[in-house]
PATORNU-49593 format. One record per residue (C-alpha): x, y, z. Coordinates in steps of 0.25 Angstrom, whole numbers, padded with zeros to 4 digits, always signed. Last residue first. Layout:
! residues N
XYZ
...
//
This chain:
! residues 448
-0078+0146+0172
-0069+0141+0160
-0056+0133+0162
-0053+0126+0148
-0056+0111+0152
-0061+0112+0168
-0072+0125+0166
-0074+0121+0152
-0076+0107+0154
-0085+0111+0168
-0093+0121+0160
-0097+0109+0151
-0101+0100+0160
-0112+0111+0166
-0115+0112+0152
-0120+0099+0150
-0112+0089+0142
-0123+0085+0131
-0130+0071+0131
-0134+0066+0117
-0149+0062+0112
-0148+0048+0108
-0142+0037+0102
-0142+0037+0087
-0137+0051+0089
-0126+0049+0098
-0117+0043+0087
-0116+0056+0078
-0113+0062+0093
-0101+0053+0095
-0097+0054+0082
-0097+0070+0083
-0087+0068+0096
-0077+0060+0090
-0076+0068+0079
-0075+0082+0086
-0064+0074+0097
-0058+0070+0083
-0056+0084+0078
-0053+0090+0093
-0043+0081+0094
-0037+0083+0081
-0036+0098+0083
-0029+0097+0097
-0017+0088+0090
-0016+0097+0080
-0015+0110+0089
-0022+0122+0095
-0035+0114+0087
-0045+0117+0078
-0057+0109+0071
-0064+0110+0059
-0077+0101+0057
-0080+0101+0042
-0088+0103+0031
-0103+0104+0029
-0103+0113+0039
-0090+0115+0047
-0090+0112+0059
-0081+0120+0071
-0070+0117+0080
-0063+0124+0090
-0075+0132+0096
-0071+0136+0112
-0058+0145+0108
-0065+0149+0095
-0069+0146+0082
-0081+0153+0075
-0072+0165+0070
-0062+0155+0064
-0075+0148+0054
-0079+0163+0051
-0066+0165+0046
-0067+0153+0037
-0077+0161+0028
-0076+0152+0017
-0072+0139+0017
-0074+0134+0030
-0086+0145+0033
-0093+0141+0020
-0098+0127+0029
-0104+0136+0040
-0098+0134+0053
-0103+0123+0065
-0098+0125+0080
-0091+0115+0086
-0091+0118+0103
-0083+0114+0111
-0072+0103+0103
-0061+0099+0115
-0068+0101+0125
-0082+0095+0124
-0080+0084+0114
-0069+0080+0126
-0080+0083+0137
-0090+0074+0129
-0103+0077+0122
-0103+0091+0122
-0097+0094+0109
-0110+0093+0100
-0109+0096+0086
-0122+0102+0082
-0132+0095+0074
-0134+0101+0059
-0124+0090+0052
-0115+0089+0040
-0103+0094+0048
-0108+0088+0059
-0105+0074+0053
-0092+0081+0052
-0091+0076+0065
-0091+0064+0064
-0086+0059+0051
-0074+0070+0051
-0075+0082+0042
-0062+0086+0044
-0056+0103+0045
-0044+0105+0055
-0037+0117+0062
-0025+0116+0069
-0017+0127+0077
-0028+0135+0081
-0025+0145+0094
-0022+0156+0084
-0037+0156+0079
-0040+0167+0068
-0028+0164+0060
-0027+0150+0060
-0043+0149+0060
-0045+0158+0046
-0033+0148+0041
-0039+0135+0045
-0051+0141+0036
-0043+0143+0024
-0038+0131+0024
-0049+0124+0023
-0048+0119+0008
-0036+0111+0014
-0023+0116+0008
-0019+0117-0005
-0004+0113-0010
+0004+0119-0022
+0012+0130-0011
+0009+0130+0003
-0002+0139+0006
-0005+0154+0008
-0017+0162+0016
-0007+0167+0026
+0003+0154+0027
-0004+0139+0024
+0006+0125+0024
-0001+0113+0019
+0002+0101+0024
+0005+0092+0011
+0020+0092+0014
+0017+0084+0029
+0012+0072+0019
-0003+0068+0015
-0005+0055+0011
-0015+0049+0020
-0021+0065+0020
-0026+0064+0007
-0025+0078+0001
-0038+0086-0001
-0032+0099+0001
-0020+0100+0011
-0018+0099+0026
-0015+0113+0033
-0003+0120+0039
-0003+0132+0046
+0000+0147+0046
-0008+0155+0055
+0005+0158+0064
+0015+0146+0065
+0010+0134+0060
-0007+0130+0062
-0013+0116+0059
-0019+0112+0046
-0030+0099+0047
-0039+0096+0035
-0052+0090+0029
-0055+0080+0019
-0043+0073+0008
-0040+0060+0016
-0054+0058+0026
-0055+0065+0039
-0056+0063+0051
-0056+0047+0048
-0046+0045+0061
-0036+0042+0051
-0038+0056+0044
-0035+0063+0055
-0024+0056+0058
-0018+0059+0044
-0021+0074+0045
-0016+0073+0060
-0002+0068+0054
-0003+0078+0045
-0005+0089+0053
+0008+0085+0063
+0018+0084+0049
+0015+0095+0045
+0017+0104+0058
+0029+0096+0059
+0034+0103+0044
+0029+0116+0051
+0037+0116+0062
+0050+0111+0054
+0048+0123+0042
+0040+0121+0032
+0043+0127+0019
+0033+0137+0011
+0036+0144-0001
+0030+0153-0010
+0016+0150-0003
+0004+0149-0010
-0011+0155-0011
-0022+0147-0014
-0033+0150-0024
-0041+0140-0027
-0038+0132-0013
-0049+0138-0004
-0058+0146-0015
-0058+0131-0022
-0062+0123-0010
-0074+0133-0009
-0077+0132-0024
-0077+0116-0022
-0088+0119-0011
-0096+0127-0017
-0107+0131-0007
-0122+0126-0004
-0122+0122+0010
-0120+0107+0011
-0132+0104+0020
-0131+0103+0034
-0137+0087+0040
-0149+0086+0049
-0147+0075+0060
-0134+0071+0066
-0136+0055+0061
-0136+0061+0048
-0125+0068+0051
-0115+0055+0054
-0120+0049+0038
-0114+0061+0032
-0102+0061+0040
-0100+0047+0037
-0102+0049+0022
-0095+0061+0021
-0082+0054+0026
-0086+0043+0016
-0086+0052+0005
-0073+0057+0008
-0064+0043+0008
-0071+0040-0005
-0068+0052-0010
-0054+0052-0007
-0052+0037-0012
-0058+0041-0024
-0049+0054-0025
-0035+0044-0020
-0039+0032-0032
-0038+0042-0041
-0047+0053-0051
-0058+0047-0040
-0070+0040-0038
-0079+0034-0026
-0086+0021-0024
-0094+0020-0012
-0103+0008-0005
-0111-0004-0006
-0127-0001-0004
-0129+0008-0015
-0115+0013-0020
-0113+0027-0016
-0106+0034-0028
-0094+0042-0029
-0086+0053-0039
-0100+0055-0047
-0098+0064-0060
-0108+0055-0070
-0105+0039-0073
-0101+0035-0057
-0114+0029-0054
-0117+0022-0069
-0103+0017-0065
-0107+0011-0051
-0120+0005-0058
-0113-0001-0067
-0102-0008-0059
-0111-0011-0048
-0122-0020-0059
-0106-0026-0065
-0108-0033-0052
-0097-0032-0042
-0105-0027-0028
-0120-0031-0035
-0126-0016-0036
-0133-0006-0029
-0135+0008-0036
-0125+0018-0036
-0125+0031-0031
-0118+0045-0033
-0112+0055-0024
-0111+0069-0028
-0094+0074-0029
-0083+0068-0023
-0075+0081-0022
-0086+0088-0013
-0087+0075-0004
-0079+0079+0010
-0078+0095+0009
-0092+0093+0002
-0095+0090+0017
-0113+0088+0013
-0110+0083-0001
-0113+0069+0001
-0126+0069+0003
-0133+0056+0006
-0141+0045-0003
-0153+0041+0001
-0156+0027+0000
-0143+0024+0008
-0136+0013+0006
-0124+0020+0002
-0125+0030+0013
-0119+0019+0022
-0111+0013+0012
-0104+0028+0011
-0101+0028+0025
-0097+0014+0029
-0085+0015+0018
-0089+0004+0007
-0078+0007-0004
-0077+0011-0020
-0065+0018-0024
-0065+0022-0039
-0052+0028-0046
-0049+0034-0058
-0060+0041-0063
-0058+0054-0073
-0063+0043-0085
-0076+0043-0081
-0087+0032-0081
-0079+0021-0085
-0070+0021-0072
-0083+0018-0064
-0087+0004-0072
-0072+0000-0069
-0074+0001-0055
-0087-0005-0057
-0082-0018-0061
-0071-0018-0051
-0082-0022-0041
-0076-0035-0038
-0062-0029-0032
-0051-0034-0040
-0047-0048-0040
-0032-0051-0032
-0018-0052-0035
-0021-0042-0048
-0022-0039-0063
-0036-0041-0070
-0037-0037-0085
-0050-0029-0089
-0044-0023-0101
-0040-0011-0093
-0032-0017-0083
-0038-0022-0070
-0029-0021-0058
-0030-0027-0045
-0023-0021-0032
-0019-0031-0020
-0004-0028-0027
-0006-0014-0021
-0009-0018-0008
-0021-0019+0001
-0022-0022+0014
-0032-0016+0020
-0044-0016+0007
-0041-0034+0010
-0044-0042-0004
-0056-0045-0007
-0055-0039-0021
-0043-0031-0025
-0044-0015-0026
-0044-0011-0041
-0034-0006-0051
-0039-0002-0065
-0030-0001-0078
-0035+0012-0085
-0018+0015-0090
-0018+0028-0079
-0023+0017-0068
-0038+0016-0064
-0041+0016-0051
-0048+0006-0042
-0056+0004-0028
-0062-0006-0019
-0072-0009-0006
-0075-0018+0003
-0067-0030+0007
-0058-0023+0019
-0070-0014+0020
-0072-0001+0018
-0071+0015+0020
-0063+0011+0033
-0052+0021+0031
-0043+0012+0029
-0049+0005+0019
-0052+0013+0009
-0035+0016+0013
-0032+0003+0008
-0038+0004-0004
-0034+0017-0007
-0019+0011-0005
-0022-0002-0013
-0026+0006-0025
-0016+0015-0022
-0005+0004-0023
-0012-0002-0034
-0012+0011-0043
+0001+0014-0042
+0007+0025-0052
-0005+0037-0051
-0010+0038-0039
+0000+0033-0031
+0011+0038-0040
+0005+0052-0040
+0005+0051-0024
+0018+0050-0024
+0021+0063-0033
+0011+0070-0024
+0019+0067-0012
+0032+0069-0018
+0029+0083-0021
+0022+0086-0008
+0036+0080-0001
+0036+0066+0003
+0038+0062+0019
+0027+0066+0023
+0017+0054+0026
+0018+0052+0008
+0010+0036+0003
+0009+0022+0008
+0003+0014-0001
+0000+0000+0000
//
């Protein structure tokens, strides 16, 4: 399997690396995406396949049968483009409507299809969901199409998928069986995949809230646009040894983020303060499993790091730096939990527990054009007792005097929305009374 960049390749290298990958080595990212399916649980050791096409048409498929855990690059079959079978082992039984999917359009070349508990949940669904609600999480996928139930391996699946996938669709449901997703590479379908799941779960956690927000009526994509259209560069930046562990400290809590399934590979951001309202931030729709210390990127007075673009929220941790000194770190996900809220009318309830308490107060909710817009009115709203706020239809943003104090109060936040997503199915919830709270504000931050 493939084990890419942890810091020690230059941007540079990186991308030259990543070329081969994609591009050089199709069995060993065949078995890398495989692998990583799952990893992060989005099937079963069984369940689940995927294939690209190679820059001479020949096809390369997950094996049949054989372990998703394990895989290595001599597991991956190949079919040639006369139908010829190469391989240890047979290919996956619903090859057939791999090929029926690269017919369709030519820009397609790779499908992942898995059974992530998400999106099989609202695939047997008579009404079908809306995806749309955290475009930040779906907007590049695009509207989610349907396709009728089928025999798993008949040429029946194979048209019915295809028939699916023949106008500008980057993912279908599949009644009753599970997802298939598209992609220029096997990375984008895995990406989307990833995503779509993530919007699954929070989709399916609000609706055991209540009444769900609608997506107000914005341009997304021209938003991202007006935040990385027109950005402004720095001659020259080199880090100096503080910065360079700076670096090397955010991306290790990216990528322990996105092992606790904060967040998925290419949503939401961390940056954390340098010296003054400098900082450094992670970049735009990069996977974070292969992310180096070099792919931080480095913000100064409105101006970034030369030929990268930082996360479409820089501008926000920016208005924040500069109107909070005490921030440090800033970060902007849209866990399964608490991103529920996101998408929710209900409140976010801290009084549940004294840790939910102290270390989140009170989690006021901002307009969704605040975050990409007016990010000013978002700093005026934070505060010495409001560390945290929901975004609408975004995000939950949190901040922190440092890293480590920023990813507690993340996953305390996460913690604490699944426990009240549970609760629901039980019962009324039981609030800290006041007199309690006075006592944690009297014995935790000395107030009368």
């Amino acid at each position: 399997m493939v084990t890419l960049s942890d810091g020690k390749y230059s941007n540079k290298q990186f991308k030259r690396f990543m070329y081969n990958i994609l591009k050089l080595l199709p069995p060993a990212l065949v078995a890398e995406i495989m692998t990583r399916i799952y990893e992060r649980q989005l099937t079963t050791p069984s369940g689940g396949n995927l294939s690209m096409l190679d820059d001479e048409g020949n096809l390369w498929v997950s094996p049949s049968q054989i372990d998703k855990g394990s895989l290595k690059a001599d597991d991956i079959v190949m079919i040639s483009k006369s139908g010829e079978i190469t391989g240890q082992h047979q290919p996956t039984m619903e090859y057939l409507f791999h090929q029926g999917i690269y017919k369709t359009r030519k820009s397609i070349k790779a499908v992942t299809h898995a059974h992530p508990s998400g999106l099989v949940t609202l695939s047997m669904l008579v009404k079908p969901p809306d995806f749309s609600l955290i475009p930040a999480l779906t907007n590049e996928i695009g509207p989610v199409g349907l396709s009728g139930y089928a025999l798993p391996g008949s040429q029946a699946l194979g048209d019915t998928v295809k028939a699916a996938f023949s106008g500008k669709t980057n993912a279908i449901l599949m009644e009753n069986h599970g997802v298939i997703t598209i992609g220029k590479n096997l990375l984008h379908s895995f990406h989307r995949l990833e995503n779509l799941e993530q919007m699954a779960n929070i989709y399916i956690n609000a609706t055991r809230l209540g009444e769900m927000n609608l997506m107000p009526e914005m341009n997304y994509p021209a938003l991202v646009k007006n935040s990385l259209g027109n950005l402004s560069f720095i001659k020259k930046h080199l880090p100096d040894e503080a910065e360079m562990k700076m670096r090397k400290s955010l991306l290790e809590f990216l990528k322990r983020g996105y092992a606790r399934q904060l967040m998925t590979a290419t949503s939401g951001c961390i940056s954390v303060r340098l010296e003054g309202n400098r900082f450094l931030i992670s970049p735009f729709e990069e996977d974070v499993r292969y992310m180096g210390t070099s792919d931080m990127v480095y913000i100064e007075q409105g101006q970034c790091e030369r030929a990268k673009k930082p996360s479409v929220y820089w501008k926000l941790h920016e208005a924040i730096y500069r109107a909070h000194p005490g921030v440090n770190s800033i970060a902007c996900m849209q866990p399964a939990g608490v991103g529920a809220f996101c998408i929710s009318e209900i409140p976010f309830e801290t009084r549940t527990i004294p840790e939910s308490y102290l270390m989140l107060k009170t989690v006021p909710k901002v307009l969704f054009e605040d975050a990409y817009q007016h990010p000013y009115r978002i700093s005026e709203v934070l505060s010495e007792d409001v560390h945290n706020v929901i975004v609408e239809n975004d995000c939950f943003l949190a901040t922190g005097s440092s890293l480590f104090q920023l990813f507690d109060r993340i996953e305390v936040a996460e913690f604490t929305a699944r426990s009240l997503i549970q609760s629901t199915s039980l019962g009324k919830i039981r609030r800290i009374k006041d007199e309690h709270i006075s006592e944690l504000e009297k014995v935790f931050f000395g107030k009368a």
